[in-house]
N, CA, C and O atoms as CSV, one atom per row, in Angstrom:
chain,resi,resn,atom,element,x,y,z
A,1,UNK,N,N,25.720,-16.480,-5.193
A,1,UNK,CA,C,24.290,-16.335,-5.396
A,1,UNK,C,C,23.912,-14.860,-5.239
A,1,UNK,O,O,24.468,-14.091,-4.455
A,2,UNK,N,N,22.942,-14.556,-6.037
A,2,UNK,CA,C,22.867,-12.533,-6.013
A,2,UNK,C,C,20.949,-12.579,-5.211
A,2,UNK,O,O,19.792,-12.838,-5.544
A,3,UNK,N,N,21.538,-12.249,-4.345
A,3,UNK,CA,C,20.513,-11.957,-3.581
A,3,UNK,C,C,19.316,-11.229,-4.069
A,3,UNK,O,O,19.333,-10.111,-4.584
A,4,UNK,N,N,17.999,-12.171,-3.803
A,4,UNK,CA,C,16.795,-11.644,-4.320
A,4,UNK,C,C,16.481,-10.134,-3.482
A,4,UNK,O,O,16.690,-10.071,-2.271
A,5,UNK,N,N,16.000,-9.024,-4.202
A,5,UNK,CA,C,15.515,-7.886,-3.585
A,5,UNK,C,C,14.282,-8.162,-2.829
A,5,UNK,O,O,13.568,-9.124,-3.114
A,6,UNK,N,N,14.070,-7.517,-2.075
A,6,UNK,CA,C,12.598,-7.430,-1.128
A,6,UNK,C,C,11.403,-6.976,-1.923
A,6,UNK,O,O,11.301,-5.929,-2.563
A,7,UNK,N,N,10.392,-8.071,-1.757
A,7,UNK,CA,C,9.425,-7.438,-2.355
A,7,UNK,C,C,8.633,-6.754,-1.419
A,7,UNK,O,O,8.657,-6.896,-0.196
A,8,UNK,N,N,7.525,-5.570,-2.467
A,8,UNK,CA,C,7.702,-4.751,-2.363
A,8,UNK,C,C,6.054,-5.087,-1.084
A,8,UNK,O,O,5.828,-6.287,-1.240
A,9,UNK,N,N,5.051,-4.548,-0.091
A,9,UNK,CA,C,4.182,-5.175,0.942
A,9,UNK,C,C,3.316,-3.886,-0.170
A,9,UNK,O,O,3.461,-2.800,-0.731
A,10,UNK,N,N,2.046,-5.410,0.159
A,10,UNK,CA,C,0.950,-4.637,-0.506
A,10,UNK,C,C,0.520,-3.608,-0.371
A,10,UNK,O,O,0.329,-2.811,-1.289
A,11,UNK,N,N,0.259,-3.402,0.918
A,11,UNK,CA,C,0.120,-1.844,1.514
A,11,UNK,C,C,0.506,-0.543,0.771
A,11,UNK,O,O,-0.102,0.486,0.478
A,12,UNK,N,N,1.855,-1.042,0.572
A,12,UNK,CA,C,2.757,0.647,-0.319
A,12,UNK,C,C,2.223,0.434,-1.834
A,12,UNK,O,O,2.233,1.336,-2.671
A,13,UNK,N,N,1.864,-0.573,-2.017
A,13,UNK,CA,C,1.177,-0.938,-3.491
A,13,UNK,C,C,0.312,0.066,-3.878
A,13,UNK,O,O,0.398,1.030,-4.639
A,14,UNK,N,N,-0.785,-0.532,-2.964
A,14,UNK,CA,C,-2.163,-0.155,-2.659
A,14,UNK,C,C,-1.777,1.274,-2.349
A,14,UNK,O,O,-2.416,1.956,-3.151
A,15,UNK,N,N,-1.020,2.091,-1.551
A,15,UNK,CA,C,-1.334,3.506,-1.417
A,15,UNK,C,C,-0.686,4.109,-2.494
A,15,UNK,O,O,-1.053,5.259,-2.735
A,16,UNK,N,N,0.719,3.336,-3.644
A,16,UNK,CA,C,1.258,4.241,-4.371
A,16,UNK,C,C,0.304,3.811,-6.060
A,16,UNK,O,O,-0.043,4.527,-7.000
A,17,UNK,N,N,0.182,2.566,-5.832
A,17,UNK,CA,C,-0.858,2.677,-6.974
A,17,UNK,C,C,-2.057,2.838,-7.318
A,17,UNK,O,O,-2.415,2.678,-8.484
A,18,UNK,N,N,-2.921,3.202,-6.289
A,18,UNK,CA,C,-4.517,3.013,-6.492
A,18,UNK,C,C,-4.573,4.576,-5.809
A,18,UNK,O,O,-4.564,5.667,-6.379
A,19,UNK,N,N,-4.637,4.218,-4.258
A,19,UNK,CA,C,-4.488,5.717,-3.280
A,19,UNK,C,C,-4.375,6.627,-3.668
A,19,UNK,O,O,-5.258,7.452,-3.906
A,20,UNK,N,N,-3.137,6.717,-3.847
A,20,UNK,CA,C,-2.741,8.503,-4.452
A,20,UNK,C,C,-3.482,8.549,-5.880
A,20,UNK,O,O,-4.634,8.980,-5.854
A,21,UNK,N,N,-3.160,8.310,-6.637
A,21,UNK,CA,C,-3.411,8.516,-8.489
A,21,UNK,C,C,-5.273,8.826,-8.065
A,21,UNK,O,O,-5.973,9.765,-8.445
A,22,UNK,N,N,-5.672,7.587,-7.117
A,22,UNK,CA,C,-7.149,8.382,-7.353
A,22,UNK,C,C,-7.700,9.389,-6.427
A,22,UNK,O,O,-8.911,9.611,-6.400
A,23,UNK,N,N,-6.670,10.150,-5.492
A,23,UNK,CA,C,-6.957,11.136,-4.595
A,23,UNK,C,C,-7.121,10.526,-3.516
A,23,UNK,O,O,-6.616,11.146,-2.581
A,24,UNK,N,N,-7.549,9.692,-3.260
A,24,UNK,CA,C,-8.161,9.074,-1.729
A,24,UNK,C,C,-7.733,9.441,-0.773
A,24,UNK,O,O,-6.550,9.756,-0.900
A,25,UNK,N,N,-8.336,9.641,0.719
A,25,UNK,CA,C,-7.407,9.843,1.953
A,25,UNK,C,C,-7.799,8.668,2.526
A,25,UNK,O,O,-8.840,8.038,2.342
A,26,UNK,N,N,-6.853,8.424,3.251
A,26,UNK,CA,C,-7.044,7.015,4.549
A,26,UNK,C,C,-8.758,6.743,4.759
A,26,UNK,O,O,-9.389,5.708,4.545
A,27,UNK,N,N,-9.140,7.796,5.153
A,27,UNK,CA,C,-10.443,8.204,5.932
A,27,UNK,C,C,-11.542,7.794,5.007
A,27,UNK,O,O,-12.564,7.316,5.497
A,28,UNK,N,N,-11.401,7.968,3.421
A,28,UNK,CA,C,-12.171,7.494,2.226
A,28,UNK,C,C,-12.127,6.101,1.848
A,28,UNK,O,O,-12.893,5.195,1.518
A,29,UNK,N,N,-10.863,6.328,2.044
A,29,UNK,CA,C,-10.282,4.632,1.038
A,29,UNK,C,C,-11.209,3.431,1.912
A,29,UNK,O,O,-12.082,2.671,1.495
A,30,UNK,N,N,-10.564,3.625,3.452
A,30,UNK,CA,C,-11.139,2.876,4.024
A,30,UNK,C,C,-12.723,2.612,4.308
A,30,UNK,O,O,-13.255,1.534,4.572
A,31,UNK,N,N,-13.127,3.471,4.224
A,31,UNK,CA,C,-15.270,3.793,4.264
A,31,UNK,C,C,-15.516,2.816,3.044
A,31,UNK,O,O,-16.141,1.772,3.229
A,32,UNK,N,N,-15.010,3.162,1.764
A,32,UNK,CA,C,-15.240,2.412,0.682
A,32,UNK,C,C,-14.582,0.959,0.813
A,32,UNK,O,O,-15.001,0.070,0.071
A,33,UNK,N,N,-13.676,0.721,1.633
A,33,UNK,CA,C,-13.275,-1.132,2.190
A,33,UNK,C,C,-14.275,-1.261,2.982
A,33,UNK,O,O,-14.745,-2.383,2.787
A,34,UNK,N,N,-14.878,-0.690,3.807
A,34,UNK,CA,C,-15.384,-1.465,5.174
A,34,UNK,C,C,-14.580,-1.406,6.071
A,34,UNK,O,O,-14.845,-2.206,6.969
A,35,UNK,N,N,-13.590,-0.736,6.262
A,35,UNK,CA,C,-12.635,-0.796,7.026
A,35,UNK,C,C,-12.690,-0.119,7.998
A,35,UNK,O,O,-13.617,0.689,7.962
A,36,UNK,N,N,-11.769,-0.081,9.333
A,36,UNK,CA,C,-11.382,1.023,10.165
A,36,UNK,C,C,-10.184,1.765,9.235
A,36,UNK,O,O,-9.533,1.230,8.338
A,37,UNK,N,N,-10.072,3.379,9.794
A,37,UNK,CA,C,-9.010,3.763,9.545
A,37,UNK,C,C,-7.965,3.420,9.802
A,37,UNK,O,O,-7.107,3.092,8.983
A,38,UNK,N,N,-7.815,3.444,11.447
A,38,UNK,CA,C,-6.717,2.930,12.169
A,38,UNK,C,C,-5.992,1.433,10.873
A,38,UNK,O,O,-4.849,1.543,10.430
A,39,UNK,N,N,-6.830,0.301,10.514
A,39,UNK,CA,C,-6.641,-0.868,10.034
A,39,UNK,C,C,-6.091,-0.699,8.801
A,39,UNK,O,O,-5.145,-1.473,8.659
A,40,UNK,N,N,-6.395,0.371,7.316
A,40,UNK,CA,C,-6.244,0.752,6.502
A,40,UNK,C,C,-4.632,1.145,7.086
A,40,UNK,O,O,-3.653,0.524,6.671
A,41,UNK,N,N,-4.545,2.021,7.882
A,41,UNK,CA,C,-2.963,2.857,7.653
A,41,UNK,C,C,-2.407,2.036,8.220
A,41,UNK,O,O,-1.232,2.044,7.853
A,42,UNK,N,N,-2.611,1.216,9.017
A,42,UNK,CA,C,-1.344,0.168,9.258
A,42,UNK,C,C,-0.967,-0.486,8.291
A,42,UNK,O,O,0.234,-0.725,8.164
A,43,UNK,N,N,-2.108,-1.041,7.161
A,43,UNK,CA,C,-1.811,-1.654,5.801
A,43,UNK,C,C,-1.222,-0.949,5.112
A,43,UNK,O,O,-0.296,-1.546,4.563
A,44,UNK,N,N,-1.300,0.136,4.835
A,44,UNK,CA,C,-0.322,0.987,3.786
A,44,UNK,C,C,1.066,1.847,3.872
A,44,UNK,O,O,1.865,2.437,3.144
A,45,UNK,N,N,0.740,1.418,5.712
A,45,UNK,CA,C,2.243,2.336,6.455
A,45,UNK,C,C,3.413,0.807,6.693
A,45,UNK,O,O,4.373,0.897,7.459
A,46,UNK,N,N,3.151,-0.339,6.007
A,46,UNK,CA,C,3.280,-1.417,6.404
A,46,UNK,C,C,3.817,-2.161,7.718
A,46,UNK,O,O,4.809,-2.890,7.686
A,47,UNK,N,N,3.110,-1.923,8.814
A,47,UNK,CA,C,2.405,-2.336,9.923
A,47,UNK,C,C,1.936,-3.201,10.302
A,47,UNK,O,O,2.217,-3.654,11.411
A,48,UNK,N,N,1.041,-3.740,9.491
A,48,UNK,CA,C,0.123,-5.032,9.573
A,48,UNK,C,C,0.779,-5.698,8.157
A,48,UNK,O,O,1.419,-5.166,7.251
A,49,UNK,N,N,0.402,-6.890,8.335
A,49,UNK,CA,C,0.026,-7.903,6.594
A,49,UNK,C,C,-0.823,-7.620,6.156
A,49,UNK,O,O,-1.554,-6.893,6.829
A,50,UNK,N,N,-1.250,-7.989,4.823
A,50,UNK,CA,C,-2.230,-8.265,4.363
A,50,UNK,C,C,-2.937,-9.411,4.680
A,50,UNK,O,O,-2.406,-10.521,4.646
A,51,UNK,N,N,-4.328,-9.192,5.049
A,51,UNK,CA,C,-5.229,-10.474,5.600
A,51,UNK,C,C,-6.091,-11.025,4.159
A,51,UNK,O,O,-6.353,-10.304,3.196
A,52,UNK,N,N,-6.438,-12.456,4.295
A,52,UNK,CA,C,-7.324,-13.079,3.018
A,52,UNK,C,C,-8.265,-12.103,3.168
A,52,UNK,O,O,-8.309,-11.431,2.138
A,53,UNK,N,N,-9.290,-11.604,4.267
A,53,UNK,CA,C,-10.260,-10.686,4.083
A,53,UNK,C,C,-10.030,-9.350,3.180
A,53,UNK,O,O,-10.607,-9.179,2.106
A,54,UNK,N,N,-9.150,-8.464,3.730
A,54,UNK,CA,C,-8.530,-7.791,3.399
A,54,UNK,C,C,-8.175,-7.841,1.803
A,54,UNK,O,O,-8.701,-7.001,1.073
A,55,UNK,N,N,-7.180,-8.936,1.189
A,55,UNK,CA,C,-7.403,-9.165,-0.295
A,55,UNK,C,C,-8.843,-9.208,-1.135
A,55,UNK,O,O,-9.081,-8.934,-2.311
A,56,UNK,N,N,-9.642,-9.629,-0.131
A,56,UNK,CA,C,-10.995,-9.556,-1.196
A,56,UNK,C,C,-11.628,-8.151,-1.323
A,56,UNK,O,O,-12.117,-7.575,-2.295
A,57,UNK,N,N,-11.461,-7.775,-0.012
A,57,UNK,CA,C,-12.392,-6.193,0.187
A,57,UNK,C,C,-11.228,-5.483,-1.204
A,57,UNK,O,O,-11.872,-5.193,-2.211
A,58,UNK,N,N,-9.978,-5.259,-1.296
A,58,UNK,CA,C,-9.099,-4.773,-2.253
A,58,UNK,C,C,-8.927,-4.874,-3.365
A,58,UNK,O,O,-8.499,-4.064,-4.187
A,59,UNK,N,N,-9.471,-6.553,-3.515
A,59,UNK,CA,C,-9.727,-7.065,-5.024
A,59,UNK,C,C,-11.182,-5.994,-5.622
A,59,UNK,O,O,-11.085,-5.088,-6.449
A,60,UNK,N,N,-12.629,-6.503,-4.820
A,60,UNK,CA,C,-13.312,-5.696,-5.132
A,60,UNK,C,C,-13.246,-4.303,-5.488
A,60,UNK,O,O,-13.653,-3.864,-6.564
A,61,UNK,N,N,-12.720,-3.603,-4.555
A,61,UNK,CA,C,-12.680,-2.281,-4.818
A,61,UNK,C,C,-11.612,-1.750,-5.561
A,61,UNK,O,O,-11.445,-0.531,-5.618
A,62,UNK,N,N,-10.784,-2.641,-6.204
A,62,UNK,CA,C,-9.862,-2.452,-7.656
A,62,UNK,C,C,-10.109,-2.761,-8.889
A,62,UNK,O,O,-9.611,-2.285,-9.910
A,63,UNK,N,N,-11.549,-4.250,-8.669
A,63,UNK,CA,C,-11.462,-5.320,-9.996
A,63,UNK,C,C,-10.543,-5.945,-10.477
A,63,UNK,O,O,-10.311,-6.033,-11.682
A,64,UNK,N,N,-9.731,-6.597,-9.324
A,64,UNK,CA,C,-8.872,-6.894,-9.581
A,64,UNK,C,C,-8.457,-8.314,-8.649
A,64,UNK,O,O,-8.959,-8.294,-7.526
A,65,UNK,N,N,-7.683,-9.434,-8.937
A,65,UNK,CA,C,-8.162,-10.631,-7.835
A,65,UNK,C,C,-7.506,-10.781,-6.890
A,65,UNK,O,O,-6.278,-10.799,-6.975
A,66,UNK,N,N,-8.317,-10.966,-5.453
A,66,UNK,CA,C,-7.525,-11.279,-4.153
A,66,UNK,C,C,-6.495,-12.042,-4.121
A,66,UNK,O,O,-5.813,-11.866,-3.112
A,67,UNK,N,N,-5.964,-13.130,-5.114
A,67,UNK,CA,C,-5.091,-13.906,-4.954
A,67,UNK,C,C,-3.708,-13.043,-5.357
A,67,UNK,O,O,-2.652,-13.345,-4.800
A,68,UNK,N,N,-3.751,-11.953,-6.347
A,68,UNK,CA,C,-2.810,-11.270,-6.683
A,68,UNK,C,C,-2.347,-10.519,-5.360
A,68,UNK,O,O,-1.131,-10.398,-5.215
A,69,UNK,N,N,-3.082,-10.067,-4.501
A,69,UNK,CA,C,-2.736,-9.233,-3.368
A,69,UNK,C,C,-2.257,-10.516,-2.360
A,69,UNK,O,O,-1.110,-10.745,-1.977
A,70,UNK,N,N,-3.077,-11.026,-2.154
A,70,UNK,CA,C,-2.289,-12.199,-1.160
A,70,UNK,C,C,-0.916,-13.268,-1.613
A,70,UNK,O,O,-0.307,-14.079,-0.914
A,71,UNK,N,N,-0.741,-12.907,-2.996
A,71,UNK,CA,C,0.531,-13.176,-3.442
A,71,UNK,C,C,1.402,-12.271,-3.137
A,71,UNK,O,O,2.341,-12.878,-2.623
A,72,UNK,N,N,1.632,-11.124,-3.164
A,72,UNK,CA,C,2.573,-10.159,-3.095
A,72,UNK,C,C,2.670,-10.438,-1.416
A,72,UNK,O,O,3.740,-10.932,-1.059
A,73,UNK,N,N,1.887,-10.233,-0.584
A,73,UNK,CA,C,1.862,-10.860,0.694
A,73,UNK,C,C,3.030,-11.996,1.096
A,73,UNK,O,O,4.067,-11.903,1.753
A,74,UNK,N,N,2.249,-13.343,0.251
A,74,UNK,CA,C,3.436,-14.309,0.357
A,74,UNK,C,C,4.915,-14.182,-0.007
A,74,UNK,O,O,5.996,-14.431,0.527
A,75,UNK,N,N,4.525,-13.743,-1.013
A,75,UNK,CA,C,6.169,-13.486,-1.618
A,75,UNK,C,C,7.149,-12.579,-0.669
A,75,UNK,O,O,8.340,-12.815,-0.470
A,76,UNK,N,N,6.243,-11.274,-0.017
A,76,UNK,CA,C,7.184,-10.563,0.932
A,76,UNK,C,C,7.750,-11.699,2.323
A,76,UNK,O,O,8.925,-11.735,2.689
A,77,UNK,N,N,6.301,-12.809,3.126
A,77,UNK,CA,C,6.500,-12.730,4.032
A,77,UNK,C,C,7.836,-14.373,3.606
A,77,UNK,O,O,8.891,-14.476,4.232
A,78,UNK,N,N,7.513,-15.180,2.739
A,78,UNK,CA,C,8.575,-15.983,1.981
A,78,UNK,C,C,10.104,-14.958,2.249
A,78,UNK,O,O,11.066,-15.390,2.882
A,79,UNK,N,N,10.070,-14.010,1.825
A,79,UNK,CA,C,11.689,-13.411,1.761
A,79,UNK,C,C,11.857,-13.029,3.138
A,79,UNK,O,O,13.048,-13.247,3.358
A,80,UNK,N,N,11.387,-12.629,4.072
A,80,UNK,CA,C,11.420,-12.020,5.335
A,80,UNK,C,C,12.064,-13.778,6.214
A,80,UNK,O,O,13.093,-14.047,6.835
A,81,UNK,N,N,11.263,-14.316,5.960
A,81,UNK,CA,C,11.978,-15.937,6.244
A,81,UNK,C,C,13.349,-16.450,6.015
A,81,UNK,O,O,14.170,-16.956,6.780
A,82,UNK,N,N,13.371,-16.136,4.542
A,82,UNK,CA,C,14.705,-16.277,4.454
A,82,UNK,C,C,15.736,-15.498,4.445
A,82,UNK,O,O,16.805,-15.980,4.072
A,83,UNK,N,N,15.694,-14.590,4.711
A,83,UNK,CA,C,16.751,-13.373,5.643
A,83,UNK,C,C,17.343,-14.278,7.152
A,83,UNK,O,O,18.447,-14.064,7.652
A,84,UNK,N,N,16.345,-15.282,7.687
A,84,UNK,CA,C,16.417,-16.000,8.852
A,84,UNK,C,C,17.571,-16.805,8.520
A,84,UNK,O,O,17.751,-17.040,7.325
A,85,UNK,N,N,18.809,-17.512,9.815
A,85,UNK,CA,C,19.163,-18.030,9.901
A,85,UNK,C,C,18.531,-19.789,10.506
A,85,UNK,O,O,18.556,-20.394,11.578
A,86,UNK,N,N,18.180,-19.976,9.558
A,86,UNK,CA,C,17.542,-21.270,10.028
A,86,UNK,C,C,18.368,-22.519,9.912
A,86,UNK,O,O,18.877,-22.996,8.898
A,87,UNK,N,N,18.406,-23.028,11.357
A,87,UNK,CA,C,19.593,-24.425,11.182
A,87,UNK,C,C,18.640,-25.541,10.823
A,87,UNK,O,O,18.029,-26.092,11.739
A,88,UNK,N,N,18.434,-25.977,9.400
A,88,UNK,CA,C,17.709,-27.648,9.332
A,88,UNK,C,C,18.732,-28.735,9.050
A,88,UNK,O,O,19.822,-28.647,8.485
A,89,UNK,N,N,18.078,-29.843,9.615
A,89,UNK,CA,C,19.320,-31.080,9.092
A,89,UNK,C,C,17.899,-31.491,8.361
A,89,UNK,O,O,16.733,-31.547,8.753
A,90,UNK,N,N,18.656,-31.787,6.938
A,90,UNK,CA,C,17.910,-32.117,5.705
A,90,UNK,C,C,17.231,-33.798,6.335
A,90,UNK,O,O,17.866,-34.434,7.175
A,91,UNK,N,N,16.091,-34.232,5.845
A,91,UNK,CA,C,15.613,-35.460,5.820
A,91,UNK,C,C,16.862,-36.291,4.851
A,91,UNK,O,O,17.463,-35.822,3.885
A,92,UNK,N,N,17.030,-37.838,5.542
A,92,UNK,CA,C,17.820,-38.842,5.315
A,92,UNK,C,C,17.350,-38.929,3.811
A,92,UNK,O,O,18.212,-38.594,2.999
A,93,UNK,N,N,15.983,-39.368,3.240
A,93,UNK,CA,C,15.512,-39.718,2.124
A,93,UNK,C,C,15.628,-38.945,0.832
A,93,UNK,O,O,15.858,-39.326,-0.315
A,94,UNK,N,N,15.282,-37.098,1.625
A,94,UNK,CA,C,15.593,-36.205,0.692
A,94,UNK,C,C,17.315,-35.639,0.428
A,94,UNK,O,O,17.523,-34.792,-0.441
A,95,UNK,N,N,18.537,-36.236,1.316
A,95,UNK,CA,C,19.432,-35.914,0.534
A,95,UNK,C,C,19.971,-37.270,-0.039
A,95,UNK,O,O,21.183,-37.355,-0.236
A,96,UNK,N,N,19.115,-38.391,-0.334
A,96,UNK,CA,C,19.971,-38.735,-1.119
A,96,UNK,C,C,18.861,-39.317,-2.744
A,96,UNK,O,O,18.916,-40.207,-3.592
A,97,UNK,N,N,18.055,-38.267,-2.437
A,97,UNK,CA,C,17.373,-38.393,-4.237
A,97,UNK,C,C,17.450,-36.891,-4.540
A,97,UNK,O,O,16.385,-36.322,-4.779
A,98,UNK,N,N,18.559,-36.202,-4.558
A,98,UNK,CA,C,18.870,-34.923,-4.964
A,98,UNK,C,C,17.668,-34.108,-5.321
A,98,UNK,O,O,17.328,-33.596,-6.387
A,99,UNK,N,N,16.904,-34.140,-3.667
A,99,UNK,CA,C,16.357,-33.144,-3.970
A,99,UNK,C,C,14.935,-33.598,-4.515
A,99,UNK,O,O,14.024,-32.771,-4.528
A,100,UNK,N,N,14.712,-34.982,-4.994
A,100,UNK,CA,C,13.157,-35.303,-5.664
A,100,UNK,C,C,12.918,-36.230,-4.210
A,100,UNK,O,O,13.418,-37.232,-3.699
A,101,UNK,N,N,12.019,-35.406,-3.945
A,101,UNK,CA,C,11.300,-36.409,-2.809
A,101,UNK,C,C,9.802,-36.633,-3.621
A,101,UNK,O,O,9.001,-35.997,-4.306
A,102,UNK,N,N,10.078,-38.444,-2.859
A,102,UNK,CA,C,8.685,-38.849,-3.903
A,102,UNK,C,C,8.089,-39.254,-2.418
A,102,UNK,O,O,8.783,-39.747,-1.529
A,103,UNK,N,N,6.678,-38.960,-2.306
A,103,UNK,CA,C,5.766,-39.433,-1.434
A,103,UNK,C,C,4.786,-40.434,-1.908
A,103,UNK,O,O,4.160,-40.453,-2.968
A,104,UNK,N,N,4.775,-41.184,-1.011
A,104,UNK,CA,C,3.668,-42.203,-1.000
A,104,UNK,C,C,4.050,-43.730,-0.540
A,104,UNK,O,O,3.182,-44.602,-0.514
């Protein structure tokens, strides 16, 4: 199996695609979120996650939709999981319908 690469945390997104190209400093970017500074550079120094709040204030101030930012979110914190050694013993029902578990 070829191991999925890390995706990439919104934060470095947000400072290599929006941030820089439009000049911004921490100190701006964030005034125009509503933000603290301190809160902004932990997001872009990737520090913190991205919060649902956080995706909307970003969506707005990109035009662009919170669910896209809180996807890249999931998708990083999804791979960070599975880097984990996690011991499960599969459910009785789900190994023996390969995998189609039907509920109800």
């Amino acid at each position: 199996m070829v191991p999925i690469r890390k995706p990439a945390h919104p934060g470095l997104l947000l400072k290599q695609d929006v941030l820089i190209p439009l000049g911004l400093s921490v100190t701006e970017a964030a005034k125009y979120l509503g933000v603290s500074r301190k809160t902004l550079s932990e997001l872009i120094n990737e520090k913190a996650s991205l919060s649902p709040d956080m995706a909307i204030r970003i969506g707005k101030a990109t035009n662009t939709s919170p669910e896209s930012w809180l996807n890249m979110q999931s998708k990083l914190d999804l791979w960070k999981s599975k880097q984990k050694s996690l011991h499960v013993i599969p459910f009785p029902e789900a190994a023996n319908t390969d995998n189609q578990i039907i509920y109800g």
